[in-house]
Kinemage of the C-alpha trace (Angstrom):
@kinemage 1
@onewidth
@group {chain A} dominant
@subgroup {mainchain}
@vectorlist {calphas} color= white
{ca unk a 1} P 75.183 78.418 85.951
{ca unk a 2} L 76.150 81.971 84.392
{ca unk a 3} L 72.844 84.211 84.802
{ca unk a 4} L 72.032 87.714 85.265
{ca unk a 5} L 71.323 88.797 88.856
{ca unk a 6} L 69.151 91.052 90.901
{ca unk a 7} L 71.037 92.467 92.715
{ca unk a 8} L 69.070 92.742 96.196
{ca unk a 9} L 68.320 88.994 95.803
{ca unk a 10} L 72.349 88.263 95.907
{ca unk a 11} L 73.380 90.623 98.464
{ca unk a 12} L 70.254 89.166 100.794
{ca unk a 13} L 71.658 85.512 100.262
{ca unk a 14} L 75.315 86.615 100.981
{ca unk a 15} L 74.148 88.113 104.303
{ca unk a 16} L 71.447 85.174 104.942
{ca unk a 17} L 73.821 82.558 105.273
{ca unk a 18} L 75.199 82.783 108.889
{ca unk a 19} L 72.051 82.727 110.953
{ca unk a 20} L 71.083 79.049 109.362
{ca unk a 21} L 74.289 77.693 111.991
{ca unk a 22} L 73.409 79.673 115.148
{ca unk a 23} L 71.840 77.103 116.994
{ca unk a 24} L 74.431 74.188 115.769
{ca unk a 25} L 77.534 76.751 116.552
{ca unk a 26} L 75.546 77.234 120.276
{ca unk a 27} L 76.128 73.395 120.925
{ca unk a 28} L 79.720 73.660 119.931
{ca unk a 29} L 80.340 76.225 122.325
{ca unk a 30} L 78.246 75.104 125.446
{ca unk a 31} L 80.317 71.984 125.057
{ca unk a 32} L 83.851 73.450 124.757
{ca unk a 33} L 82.928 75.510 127.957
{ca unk a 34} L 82.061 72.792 130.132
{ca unk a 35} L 84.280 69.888 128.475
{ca unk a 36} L 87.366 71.973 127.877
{ca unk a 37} L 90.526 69.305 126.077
{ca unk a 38} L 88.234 66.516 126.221
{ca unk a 39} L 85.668 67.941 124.005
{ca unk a 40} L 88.102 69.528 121.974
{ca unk a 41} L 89.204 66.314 121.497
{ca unk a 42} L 85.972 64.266 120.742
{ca unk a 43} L 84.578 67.085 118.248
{ca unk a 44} L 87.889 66.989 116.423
{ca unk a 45} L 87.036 63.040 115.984
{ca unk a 46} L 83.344 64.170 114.752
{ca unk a 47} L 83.821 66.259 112.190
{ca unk a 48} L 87.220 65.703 111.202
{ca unk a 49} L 87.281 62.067 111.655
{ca unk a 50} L 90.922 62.092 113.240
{ca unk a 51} L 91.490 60.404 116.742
{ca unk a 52} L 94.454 62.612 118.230
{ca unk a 53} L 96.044 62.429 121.534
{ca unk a 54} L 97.653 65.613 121.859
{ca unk a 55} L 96.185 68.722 120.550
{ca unk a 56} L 99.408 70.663 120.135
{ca unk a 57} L 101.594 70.462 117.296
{ca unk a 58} L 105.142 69.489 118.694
{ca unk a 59} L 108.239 70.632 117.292
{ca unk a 60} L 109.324 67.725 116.183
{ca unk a 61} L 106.030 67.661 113.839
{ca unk a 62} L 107.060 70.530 111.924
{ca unk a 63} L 110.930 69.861 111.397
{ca unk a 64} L 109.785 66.538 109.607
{ca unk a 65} L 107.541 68.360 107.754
{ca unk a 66} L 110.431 70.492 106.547
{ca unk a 67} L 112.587 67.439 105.299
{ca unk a 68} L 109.529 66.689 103.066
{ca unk a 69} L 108.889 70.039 101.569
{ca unk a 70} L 111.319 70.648 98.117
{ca unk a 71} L 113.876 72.957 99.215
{ca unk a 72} L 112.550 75.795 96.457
{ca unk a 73} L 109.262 75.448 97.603
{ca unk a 74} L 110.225 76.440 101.019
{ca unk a 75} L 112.170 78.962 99.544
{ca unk a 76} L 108.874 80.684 97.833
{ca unk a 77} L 107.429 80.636 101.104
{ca unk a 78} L 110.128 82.450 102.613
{ca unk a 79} L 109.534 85.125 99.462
{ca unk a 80} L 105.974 85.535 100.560
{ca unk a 81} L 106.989 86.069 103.980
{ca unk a 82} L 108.863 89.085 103.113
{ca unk a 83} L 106.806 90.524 101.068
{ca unk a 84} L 104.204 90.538 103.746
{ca unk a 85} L 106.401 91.908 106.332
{ca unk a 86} L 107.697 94.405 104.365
{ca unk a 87} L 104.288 95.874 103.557
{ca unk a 88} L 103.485 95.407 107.077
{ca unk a 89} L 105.579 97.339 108.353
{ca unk a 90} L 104.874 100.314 106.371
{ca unk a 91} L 101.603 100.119 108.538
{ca unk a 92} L 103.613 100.677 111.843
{ca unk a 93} L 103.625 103.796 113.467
{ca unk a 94} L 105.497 105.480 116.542
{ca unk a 95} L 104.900 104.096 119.799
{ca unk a 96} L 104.721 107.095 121.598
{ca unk a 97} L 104.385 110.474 119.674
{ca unk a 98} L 103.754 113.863 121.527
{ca unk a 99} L 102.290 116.858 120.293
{ca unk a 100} L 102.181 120.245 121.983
{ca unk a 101} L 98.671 122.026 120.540
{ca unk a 102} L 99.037 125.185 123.084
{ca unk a 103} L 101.726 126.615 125.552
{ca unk a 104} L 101.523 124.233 128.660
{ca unk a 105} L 99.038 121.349 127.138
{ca unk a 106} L 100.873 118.654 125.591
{ca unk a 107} L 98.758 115.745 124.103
{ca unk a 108} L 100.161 112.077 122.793
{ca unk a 109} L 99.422 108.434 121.696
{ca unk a 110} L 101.071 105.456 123.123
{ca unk a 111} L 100.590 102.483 121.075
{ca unk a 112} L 100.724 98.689 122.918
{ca unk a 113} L 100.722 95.621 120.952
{ca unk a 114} L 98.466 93.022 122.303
{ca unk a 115} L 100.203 90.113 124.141
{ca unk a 116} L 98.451 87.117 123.306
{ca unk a 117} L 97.141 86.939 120.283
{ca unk a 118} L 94.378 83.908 118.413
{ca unk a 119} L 94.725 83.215 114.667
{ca unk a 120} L 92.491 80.506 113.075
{ca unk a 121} L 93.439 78.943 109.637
{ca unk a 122} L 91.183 76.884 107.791
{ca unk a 123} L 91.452 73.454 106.275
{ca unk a 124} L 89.394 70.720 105.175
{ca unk a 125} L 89.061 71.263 101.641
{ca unk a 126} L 92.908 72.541 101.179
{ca unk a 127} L 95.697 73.674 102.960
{ca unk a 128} L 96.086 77.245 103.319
{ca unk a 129} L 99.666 77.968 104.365
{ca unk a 130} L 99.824 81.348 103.103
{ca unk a 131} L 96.752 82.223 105.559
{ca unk a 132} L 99.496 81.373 108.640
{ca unk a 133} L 101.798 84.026 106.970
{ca unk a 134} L 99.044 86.607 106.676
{ca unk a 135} L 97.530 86.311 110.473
{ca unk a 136} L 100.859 85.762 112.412
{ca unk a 137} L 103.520 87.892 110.470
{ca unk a 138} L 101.252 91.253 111.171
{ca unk a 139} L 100.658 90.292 114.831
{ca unk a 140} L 104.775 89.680 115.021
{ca unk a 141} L 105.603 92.972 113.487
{ca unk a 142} L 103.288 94.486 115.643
{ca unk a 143} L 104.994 93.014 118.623
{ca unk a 144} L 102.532 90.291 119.782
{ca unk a 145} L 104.806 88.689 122.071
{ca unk a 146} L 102.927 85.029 121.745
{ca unk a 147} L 100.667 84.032 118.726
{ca unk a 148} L 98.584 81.122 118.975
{ca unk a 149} L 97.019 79.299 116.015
{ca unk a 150} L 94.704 76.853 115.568
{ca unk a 151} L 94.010 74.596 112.210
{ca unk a 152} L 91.818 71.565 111.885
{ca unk a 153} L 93.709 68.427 111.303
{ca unk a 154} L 95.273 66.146 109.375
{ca unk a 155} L 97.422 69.234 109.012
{ca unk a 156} L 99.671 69.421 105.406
{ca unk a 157} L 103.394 69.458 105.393
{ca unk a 158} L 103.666 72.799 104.271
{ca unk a 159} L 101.186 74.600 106.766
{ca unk a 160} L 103.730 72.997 109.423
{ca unk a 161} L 106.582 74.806 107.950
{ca unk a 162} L 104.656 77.804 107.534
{ca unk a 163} L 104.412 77.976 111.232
{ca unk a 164} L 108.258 78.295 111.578
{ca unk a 165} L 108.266 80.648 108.904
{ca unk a 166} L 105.834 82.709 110.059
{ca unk a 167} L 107.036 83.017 113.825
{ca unk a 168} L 104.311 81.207 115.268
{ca unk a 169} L 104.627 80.346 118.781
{ca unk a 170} L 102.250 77.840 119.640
{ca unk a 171} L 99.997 75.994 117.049
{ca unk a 172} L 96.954 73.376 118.089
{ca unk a 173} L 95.112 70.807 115.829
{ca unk a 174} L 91.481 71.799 116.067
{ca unk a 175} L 89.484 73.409 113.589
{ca unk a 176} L 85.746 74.680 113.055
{ca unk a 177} L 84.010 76.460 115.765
{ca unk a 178} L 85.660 74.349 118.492
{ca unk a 179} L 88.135 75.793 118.231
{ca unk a 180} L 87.515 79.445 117.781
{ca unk a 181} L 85.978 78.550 121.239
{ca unk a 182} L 88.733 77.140 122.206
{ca unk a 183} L 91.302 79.925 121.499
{ca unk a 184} L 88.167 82.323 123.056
{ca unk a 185} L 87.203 80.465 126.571
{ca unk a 186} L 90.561 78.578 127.035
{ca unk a 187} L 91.090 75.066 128.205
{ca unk a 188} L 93.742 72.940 129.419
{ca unk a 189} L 95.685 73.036 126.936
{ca unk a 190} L 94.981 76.257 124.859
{ca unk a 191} L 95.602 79.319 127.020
{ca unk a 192} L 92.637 81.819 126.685
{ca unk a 193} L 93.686 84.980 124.243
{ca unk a 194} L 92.822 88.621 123.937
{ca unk a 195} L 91.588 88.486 120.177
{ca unk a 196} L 91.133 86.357 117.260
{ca unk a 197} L 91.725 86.841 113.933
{ca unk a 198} L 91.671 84.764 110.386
{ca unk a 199} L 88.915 83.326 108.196
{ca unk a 200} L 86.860 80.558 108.407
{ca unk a 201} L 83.464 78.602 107.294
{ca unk a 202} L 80.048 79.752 108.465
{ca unk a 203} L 80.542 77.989 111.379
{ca unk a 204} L 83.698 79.763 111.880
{ca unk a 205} L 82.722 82.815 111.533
{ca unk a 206} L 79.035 82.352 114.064
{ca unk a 207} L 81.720 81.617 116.460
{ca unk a 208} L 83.921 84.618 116.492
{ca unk a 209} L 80.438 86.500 116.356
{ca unk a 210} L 78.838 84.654 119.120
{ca unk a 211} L 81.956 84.714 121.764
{ca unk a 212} L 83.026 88.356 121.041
{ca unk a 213} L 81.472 89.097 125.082
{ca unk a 214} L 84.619 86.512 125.762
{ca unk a 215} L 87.474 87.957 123.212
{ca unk a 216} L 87.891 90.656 120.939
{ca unk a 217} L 87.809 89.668 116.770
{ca unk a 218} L 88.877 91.020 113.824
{ca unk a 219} L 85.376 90.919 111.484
{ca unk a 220} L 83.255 88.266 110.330
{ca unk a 221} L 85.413 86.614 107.127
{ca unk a 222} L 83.711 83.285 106.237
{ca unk a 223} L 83.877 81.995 102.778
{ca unk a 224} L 85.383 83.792 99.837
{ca unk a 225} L 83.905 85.870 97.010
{ca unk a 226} L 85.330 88.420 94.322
{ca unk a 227} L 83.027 91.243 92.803
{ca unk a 228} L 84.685 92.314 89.257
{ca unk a 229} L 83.588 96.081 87.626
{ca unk a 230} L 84.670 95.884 84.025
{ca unk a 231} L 83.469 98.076 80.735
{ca unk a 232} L 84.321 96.945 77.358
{ca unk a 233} L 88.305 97.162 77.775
{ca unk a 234} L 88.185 94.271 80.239
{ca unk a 235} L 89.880 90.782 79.242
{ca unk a 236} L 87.076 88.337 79.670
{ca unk a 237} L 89.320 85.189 79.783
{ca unk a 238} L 90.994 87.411 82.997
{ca unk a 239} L 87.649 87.920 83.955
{ca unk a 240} L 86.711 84.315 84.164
{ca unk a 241} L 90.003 83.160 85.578
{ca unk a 242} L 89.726 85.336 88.691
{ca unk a 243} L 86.224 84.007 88.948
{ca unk a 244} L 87.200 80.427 89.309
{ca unk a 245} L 89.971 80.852 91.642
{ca unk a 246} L 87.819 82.337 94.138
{ca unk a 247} L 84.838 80.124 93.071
{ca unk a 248} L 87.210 76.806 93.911
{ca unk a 249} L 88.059 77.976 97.562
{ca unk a 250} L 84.457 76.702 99.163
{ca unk a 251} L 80.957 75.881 97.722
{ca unk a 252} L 79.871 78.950 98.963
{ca unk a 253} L 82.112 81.393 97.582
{ca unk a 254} L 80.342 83.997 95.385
{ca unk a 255} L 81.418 86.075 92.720
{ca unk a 256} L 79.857 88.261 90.481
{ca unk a 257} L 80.441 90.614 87.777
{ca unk a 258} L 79.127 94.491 87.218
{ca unk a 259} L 79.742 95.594 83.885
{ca unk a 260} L 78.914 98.999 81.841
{ca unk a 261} L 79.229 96.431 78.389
{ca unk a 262} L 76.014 94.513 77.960
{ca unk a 263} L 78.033 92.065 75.210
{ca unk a 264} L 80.791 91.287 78.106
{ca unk a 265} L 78.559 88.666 80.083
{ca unk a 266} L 78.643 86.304 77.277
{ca unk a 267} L 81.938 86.585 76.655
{ca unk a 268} L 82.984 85.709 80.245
{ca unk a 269} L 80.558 82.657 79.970
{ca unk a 270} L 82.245 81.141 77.152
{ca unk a 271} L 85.261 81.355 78.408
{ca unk a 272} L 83.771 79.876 81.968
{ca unk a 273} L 82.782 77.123 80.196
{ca unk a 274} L 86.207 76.354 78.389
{ca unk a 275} L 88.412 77.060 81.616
{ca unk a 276} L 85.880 74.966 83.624
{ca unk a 277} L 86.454 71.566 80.987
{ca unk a 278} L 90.558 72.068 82.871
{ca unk a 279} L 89.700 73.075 86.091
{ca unk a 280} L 90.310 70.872 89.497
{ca unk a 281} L 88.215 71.037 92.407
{ca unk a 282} L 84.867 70.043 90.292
{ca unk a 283} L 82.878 69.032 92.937
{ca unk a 284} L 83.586 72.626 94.619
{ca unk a 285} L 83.142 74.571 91.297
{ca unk a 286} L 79.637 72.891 90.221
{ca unk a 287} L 78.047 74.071 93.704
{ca unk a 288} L 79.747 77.704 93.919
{ca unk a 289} L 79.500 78.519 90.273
{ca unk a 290} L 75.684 78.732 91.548
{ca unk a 291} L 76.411 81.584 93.087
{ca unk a 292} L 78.025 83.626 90.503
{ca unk a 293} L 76.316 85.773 87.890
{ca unk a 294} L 76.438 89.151 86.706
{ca unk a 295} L 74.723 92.955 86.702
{ca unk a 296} L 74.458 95.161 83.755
{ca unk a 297} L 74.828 98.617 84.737
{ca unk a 298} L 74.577 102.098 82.349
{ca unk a 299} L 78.049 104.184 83.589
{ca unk a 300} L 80.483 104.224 86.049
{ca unk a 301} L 78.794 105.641 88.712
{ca unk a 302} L 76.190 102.915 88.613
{ca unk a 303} L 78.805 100.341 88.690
{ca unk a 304} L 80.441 102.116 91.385
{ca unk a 305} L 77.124 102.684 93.678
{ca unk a 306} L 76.274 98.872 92.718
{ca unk a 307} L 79.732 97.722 94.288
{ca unk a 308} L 79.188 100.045 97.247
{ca unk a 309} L 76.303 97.458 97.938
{ca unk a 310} L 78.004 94.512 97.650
{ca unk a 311} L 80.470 95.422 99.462
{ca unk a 312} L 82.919 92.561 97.895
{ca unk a 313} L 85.510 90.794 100.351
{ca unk a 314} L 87.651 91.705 97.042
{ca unk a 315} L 86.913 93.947 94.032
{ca unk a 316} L 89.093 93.858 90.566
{ca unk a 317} L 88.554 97.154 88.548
{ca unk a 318} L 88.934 96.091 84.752
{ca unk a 319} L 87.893 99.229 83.220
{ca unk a 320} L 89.510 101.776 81.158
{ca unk a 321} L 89.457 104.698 83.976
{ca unk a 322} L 90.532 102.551 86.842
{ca unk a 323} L 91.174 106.003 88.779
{ca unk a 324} L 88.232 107.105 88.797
{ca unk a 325} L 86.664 103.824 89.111
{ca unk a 326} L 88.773 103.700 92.265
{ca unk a 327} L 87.833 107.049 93.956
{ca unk a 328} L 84.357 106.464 93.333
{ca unk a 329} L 83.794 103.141 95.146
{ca unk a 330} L 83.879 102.823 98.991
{ca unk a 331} L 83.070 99.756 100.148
{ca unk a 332} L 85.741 96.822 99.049
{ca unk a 333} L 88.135 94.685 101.536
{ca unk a 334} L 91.077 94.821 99.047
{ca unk a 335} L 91.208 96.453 95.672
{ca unk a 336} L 92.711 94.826 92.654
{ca unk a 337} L 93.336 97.715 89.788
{ca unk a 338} L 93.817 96.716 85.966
{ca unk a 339} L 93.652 93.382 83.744
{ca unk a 340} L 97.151 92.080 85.242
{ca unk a 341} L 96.603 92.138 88.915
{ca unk a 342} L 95.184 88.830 89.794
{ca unk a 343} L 93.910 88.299 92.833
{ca unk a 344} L 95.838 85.466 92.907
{ca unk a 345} L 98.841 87.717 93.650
{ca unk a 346} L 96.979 89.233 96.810
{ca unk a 347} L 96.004 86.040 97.914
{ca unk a 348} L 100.054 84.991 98.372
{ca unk a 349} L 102.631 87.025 97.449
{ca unk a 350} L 102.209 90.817 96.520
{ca unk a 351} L 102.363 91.958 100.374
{ca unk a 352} L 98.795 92.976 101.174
{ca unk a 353} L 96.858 90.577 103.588
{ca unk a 354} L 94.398 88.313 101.896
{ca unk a 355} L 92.227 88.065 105.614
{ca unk a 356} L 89.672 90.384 104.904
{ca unk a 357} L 85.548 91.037 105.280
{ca unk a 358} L 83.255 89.005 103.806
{ca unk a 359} L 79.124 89.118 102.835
{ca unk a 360} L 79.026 92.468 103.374
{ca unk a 361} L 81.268 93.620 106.211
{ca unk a 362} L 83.604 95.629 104.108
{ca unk a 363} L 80.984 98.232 104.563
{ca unk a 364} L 82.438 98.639 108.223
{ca unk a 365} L 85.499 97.059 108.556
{ca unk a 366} L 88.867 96.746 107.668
{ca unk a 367} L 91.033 94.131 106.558
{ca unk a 368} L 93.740 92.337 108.895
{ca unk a 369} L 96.484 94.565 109.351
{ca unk a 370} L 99.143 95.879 111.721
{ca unk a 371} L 96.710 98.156 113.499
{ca unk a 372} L 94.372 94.967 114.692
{ca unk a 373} L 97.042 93.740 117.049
{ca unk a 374} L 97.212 96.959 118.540
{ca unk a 375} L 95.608 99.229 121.464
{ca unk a 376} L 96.129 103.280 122.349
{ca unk a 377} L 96.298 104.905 125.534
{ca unk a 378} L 95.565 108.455 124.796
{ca unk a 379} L 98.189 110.511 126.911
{ca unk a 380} L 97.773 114.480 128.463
{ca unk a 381} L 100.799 116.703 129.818
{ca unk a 382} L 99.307 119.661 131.485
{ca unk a 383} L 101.634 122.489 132.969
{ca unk a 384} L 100.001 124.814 135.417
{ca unk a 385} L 100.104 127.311 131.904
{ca unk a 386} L 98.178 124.694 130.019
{ca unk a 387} L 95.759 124.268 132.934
{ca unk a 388} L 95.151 127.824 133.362
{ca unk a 389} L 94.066 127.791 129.357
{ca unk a 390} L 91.643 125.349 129.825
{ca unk a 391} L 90.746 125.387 133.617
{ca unk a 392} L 87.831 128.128 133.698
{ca unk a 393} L 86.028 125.706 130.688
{ca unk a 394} L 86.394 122.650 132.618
{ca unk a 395} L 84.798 124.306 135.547
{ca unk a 396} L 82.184 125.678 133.949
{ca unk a 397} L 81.152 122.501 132.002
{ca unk a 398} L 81.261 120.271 134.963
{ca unk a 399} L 79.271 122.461 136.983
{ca unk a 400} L 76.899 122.788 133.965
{ca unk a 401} L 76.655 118.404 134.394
{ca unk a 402} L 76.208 119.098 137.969
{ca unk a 403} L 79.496 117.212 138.305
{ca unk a 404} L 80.699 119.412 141.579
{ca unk a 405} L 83.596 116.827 142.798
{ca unk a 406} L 84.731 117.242 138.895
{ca unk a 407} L 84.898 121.410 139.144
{ca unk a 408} L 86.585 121.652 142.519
{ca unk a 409} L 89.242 118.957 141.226
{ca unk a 410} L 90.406 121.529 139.112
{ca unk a 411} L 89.655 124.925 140.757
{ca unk a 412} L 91.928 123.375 143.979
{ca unk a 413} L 95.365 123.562 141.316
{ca unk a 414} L 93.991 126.916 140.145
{ca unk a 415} L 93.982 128.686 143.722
């Protein structure tokens, strides 16, 4: 179970995993294009083993669902909510902002949210309410005028309320890669959308990857992993915890541990073993746990450069100069500094959006935030001063291109 890694082994198999479901996800899609509702429908039936006869979730649905949730629990959810917007909104910039950078040239930004908007949560194995608060509360503060959501059915109690709570305005019960087709090609029922966002299986994730010619995503985020950089200061019953709660979300969650203290390995496996004789989810943890290990490194910087690497969906820093820990690593999706932050807190309540990169793509990306339900229209104000500034260059440069039209467009408001 608990093993040392090479490294370029585990970062291979992390990346490795998506092209085994191409040709399965391919299927998927074909038939959502040509069968629209109805093979929405009988998919939904395949792999979910639920005969519906409506996809949409009514109304109705959700307000029972609220008369079964404990008041205090709905409350909590509420608290979440908040917290999320609140840190969301620190993200949000002017929509329009001007600058003049010479006499006569004026240059500007005008930010537009998206209208229509795609969020996918997942299900199955659990319910992930708090994944409805993190995809549709950014898109809302961004002003997404209509946010769609899709999650695979039967769908729990308190996901339904988390749709109200979150502002969600229309929510569908398909999951998997029919419906990230869904939400991408459209069909009777599920208006087609600009861009989707949220995290997913595999399959999920081929999907977004494979349709992105039909609508725009927000990264590849498939199952869930944690990489942990810890010297000898680290607490390696923390250690261990935060291991297991991202080790319980799938069978193919990874997580793995870089540490400058060659003694801390075994110290995190003992405690493994003693949190695991407690734990739920067995039959998840015995299958995932395979994919967990650890990397002895010499310093920081060798910790830091082996992170870089991973590139972990998250990364907790458990050593004693967390700072500089933190300025030298540059690939992570979401950053979790010192013993006490759990990345238990990210995943629901501290604010910061728990949809982020996976296997890799933390290299490139970023994770969900206000910014991915957004598009800029870069905007010029040119006086016949400002033209006269930069007139003679734009002439010169076009006729260097042998762009002619281009030149004479601007010599004609020069005469």
């Amino acid at each position: 179970m608990w093993k040392e890694l090479r490294l370029d082994d585990w970062v291979k198999g992390r990346s490795a995993s998506l092209s085994d479901v191409r040709a399965p996800v391919e299927d998927i899609i074909s038939k959502v294009r040509s069968g629209g509702d109805k093979a929405l429908l009988e998919l939904t039936a395949k792999f979910d083993k639920v005969d519906l006869k409506s996809l949409r979730i009514s109304d109705k649905e959700i307000q029972q669902a609220r008369e079964m949730i404990p008041k205090d629990l709905i409350a909590d959810l509420q608290k979440a909510a908040e917290n999320i917007r609140r840190f969301h909104r620190l993200q949000k910039q002017s929509d329009i902002w001007f600058k003049e950078v010479e006499p006569g040239l004026i240059l500007g930004v005008k930010t537009t949210p998206l209208e229509r908007i795609g969020a996918y949560v997942p299900g199955g194995r659990a319910s992930y309410p708090s994944t409805v608060l993190m995809c549709a509360i950014p898109a809302k503060v961004a002003g997404v005028k209509e946010v769609v959501l899709c999650t695979p059915p039967p769908v729990s109690p308190l996901t339904l309320v988390a749709l109200d709570v979150a502002g969600v305005d229309e929510a569908y019960k398909v999951g998997g890669a029919q419906a990230i087709a869904g939400m991408a090609l459209g069909t009777e029922s599920i208006g087609k959308v600009q861009k989707i966002v949220g995290p997913g299986n595999v399959y999920v994730t081929m999907a977004k990857m494979m349709l992105r010619d039909e609508v725009d995503i927000d990264f590849p985020a498939g199952p869930s992993e944690i990489a942990i950089m810890a010297d000898a200061s680290a607490d390696a019953s923390f250690i261990a915890a935060d291991i297991l709660a991202q080790a319980e979300h799938d069978p193919n969650s990874a997580c793995i541990l870089v540490s400058t203290d060659p003694s801390l390995p075994s110290k995190v496996e003992k405690e493994l073993l003693s949190q695991l004789e407690t734990a739920g989810r067995k039959a998840i943890l015995d299958r995932s746990m395979n994919n967990t290990g650890y990397v002895i490194v010499k310093d920081l910087d060798e910790a830091a450069a082996a992170i870089d690497r991973i590139a972990p969906e998250h990364l907790s820093i458990q050593m004693s100069n967390e700072m500089r820990a933190l300025n030298t690593v540059h690939n992570a999706g979401s950053i979790f500094i010192g013993k006490y932050a759990a990345v238990a807190c990210g995943d629901y309540a501290s604010g910061t959006n728990h949809v982020l990169p996976t296997a890799g793509y933390s290299k490139t990306y970023s994770g969900l935030d206000v910014n991915h339900f957004l598009k800029r229209s870069s905007i010029q104000m040119i006086d016949r001063a400002g033209l006269d500034k930069i007139g003679g260059t734009v002439i010169r440069l076009a006729q260097a291109e042998g762009l002619d039209a281009h030149a004479k467009s601007v010599e004609r408001r020069m005469r």
